[in-house]
LUMVEX-778457 format. One record per residue (C-alpha): residue number from 1; x, y negated, z negated; residue in three letters. Coordinates in steps of 0.5 Angstrom, whole numbers. Layout:
BEGIN
[rec NUM,[X,Y,Z],ALA]
...
This chain:
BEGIN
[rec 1,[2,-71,-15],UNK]
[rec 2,[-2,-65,-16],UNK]
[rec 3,[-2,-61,-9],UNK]
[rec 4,[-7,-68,-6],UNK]
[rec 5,[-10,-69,-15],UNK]
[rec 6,[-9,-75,-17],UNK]
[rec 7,[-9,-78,-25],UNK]
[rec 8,[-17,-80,-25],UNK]
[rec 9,[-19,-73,-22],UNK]
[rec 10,[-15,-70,-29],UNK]
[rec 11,[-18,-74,-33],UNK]
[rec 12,[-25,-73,-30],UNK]
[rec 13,[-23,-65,-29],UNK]
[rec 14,[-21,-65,-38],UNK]
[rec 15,[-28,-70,-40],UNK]
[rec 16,[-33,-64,-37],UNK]
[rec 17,[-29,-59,-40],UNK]
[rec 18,[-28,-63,-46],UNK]
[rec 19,[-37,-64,-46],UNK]
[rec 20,[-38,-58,-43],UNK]
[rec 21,[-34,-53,-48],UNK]
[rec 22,[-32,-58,-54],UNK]
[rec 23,[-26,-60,-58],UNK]
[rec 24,[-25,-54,-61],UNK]
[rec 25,[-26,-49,-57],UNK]
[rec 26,[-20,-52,-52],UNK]
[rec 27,[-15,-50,-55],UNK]
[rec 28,[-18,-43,-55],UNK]
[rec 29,[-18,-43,-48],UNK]
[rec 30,[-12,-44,-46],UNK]
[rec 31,[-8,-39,-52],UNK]
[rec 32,[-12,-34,-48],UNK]
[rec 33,[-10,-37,-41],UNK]
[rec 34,[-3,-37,-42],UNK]
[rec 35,[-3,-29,-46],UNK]
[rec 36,[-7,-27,-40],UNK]
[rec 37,[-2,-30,-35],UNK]
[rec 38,[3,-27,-40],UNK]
[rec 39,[0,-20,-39],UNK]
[rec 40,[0,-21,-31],UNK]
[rec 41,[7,-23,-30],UNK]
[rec 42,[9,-17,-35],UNK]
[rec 43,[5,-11,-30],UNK]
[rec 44,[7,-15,-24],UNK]
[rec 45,[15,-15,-26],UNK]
[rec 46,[13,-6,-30],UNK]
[rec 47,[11,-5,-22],UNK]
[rec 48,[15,-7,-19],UNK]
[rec 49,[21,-4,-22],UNK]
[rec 50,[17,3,-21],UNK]
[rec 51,[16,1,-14],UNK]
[rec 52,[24,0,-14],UNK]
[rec 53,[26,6,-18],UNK]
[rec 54,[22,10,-14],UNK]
[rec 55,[24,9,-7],UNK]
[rec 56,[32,9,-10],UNK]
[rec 57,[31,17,-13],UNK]
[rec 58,[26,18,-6],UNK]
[rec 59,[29,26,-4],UNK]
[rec 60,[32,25,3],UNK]
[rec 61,[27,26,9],UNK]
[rec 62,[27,33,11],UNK]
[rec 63,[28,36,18],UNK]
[rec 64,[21,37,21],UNK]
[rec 65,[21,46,24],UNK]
[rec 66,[22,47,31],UNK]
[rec 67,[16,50,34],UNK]
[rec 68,[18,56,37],UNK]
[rec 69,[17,57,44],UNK]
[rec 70,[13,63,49],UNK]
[rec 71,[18,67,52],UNK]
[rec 72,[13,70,57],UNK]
[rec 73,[8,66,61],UNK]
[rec 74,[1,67,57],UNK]
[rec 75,[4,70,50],UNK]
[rec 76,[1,67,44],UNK]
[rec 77,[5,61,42],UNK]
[rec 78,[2,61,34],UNK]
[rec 79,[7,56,29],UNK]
[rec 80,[6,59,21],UNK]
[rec 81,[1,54,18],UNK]
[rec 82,[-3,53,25],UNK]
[rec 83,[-10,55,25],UNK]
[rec 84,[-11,52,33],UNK]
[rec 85,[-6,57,36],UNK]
[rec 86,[-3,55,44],UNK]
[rec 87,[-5,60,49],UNK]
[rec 88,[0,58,55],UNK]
[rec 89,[-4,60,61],UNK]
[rec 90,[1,63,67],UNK]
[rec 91,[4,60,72],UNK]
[rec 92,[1,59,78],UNK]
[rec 93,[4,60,84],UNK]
[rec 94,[7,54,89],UNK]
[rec 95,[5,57,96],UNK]
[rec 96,[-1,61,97],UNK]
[rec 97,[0,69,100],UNK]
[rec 98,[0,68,109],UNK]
């Protein structure tokens, strides 16, 4: 029936809400259940359109500055904005002196 719930778990489920809050506070408590649910569904569906909405007016990606490179071996590489410049060391030669 219900997800493995049967009639008698029902019946028994309503019979000690029924003690435990009464029989006027029943009707009560299901008015302010479903307006609760109510207000869920409504902020789920308001988020999700502004989910929507805000990618379809999400500004294109812009293209990330190219770093500009050393043109002399151990010439100071600062990019506008780096607070860690690179300091490239200089080039080492291949073969030792004879």
């Amino acid at each position: 029936m219900l997800g493995g719930i049967g009639v008698q778990e029902l019946l028994l489920i309503f019979l000690v809400a029924l003690l435990l809050f009464g029989s006027n506070k029943i009707p009560e408590i299901a008015r302010s259940l479903g307006k609760g649910i109510t207000e869920f569904k409504k902020a789920m569906d308001a988020t999700k359109n502004e989910i929507s909405r805000s990618i379809e007016e999400a500004p294109p990606p812009r293209n990330a500055p190219e770093r500009p490179v050393a043109t002399k071996p151990g010439v100071l590489d600062s990019v506008p904005g780096n607070s860690s410049p690179n300091i490239l060391p200089p080039p080492q030669d291949p073969l030792p002196p004879a």
